[in-house]
C-alpha positions as a Markdown table, in Angstrom:
| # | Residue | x | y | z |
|---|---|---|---|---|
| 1 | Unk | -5.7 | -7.2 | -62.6 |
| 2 | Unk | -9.6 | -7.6 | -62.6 |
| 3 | Unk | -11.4 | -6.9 | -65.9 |
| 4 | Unk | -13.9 | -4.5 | -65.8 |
| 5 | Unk | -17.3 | -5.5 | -66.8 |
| 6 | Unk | -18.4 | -4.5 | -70.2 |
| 7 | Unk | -20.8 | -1.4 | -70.6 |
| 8 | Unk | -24.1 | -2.0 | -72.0 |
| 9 | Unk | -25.2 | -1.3 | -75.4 |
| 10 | Unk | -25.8 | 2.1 | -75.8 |
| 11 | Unk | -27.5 | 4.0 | -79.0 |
| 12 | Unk | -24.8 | 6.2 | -79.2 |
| 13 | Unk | -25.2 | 9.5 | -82.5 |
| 14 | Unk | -21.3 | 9.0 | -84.1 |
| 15 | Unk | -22.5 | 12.1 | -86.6 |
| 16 | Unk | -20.8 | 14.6 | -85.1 |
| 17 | Unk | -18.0 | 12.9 | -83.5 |
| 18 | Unk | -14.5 | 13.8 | -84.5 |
| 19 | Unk | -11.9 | 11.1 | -85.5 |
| 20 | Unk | -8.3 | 11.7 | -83.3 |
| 21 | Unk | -7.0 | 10.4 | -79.9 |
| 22 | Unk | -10.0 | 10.7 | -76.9 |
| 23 | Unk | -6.9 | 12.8 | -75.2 |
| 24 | Unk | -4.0 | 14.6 | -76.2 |
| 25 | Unk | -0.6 | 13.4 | -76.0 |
| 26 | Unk | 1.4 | 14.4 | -72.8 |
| 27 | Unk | 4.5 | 16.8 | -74.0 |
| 28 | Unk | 7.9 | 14.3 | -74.5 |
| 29 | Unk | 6.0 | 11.5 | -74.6 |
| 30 | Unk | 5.6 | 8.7 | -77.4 |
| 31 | Unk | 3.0 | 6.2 | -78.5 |
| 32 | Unk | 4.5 | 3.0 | -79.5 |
| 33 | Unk | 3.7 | -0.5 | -79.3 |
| 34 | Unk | 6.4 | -3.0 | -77.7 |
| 35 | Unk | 6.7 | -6.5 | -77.5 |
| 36 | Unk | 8.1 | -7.0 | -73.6 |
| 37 | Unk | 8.3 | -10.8 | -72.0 |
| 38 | Unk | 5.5 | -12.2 | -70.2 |
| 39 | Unk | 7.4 | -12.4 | -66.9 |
| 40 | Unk | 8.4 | -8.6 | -67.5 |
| 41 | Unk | 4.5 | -7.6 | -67.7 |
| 42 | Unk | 3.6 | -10.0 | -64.6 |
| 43 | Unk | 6.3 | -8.3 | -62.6 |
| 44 | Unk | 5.4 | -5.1 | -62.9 |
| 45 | Unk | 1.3 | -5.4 | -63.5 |
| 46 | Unk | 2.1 | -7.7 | -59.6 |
| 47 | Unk | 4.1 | -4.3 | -58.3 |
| 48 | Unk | 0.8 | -2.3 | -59.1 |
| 49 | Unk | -1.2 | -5.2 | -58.0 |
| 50 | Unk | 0.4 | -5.2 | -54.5 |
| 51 | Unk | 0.9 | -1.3 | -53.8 |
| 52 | Unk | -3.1 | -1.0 | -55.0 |
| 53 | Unk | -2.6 | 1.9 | -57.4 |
| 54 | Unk | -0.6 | 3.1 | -60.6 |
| 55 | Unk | -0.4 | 1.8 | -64.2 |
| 56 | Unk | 2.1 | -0.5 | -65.1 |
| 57 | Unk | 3.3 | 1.2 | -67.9 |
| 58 | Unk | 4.5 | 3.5 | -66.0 |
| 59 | Unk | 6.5 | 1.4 | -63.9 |
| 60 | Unk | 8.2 | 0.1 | -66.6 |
| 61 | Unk | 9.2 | 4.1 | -68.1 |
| 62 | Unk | 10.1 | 4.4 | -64.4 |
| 63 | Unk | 12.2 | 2.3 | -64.1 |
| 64 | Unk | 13.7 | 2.8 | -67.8 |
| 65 | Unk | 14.3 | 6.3 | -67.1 |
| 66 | Unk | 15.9 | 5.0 | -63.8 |
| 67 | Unk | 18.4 | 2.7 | -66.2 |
| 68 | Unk | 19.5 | 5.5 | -68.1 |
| 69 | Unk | 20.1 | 7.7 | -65.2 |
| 70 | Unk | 22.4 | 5.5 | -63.1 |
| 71 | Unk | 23.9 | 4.4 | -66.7 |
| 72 | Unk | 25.0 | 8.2 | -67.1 |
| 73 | Unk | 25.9 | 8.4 | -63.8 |
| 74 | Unk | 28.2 | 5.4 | -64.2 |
| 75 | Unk | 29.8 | 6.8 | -67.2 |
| 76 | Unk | 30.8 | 10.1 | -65.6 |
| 77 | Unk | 32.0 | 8.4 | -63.0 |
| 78 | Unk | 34.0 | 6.1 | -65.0 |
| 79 | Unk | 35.1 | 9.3 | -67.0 |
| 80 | Unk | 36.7 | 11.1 | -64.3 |
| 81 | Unk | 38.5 | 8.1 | -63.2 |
| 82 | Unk | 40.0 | 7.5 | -66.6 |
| 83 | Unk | 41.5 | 11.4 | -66.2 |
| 84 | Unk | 42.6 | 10.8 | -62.9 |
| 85 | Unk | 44.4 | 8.1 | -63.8 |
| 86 | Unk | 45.6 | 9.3 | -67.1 |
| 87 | Unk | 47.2 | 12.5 | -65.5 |
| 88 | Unk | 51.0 | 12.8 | -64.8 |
| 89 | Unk | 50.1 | 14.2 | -61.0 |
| 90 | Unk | 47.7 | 11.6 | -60.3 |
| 91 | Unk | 50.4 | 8.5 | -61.1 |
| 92 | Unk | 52.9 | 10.4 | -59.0 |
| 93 | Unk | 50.7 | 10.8 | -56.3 |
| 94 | Unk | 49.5 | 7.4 | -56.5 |
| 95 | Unk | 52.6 | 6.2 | -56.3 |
| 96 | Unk | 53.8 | 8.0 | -52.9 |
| 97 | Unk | 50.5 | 7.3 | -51.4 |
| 98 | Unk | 51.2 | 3.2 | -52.0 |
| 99 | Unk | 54.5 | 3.5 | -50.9 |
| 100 | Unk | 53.7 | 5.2 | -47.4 |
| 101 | Unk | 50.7 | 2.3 | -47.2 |
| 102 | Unk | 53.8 | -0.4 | -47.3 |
């Protein structure tokens, strides 16, 4: 990612500025600071690089959020398969169904 060049000095009048964030806060959203890897940040800062638009940062919620969604969907999965299998009709009907495969 290019730098950008630094601003000129500027005789800025701080006396009726107002001390806070510059914008507010986007609703379910958190400031934190996070130490990630180097190659973590130069994969995904190279992903912007290379599609030519986007913030890294998001990429990285992006595909966190992703994670947690096919985690969850894995779990349910799982889930249903430990009550299938756990169920007197499912083991009876597993059982005629491997027997007419032999």
């Amino acid at each position: 990612m290019k730098k950008p060049a630094a601003e000129p000095y500027r005789d800025i009048d701080f006396a009726v500025a107002r001390r806070g964030p510059v914008t507010k806060p986007e609703p379910g959203k958190t400031k934190i600071s996070i130490r990630l890897d180097n190659t973590v940040l130069d994969y995904f800062r190279a992903q912007v690089e290379k599609v030519g638009s986007g913030n890294y940062q998001t990429s990285i919620n992006d595909a966190l959020v992703t994670f947690i969604q096919q985690r969850s969907v894995l779990e349910a999965v799982r889930q249903v398969v430990r009550e299938e299998l756990s169920s007197p009709k499912s083991k009876q009907g597993h059982k005629r169904s491997r027997a007419a495969t032999v």
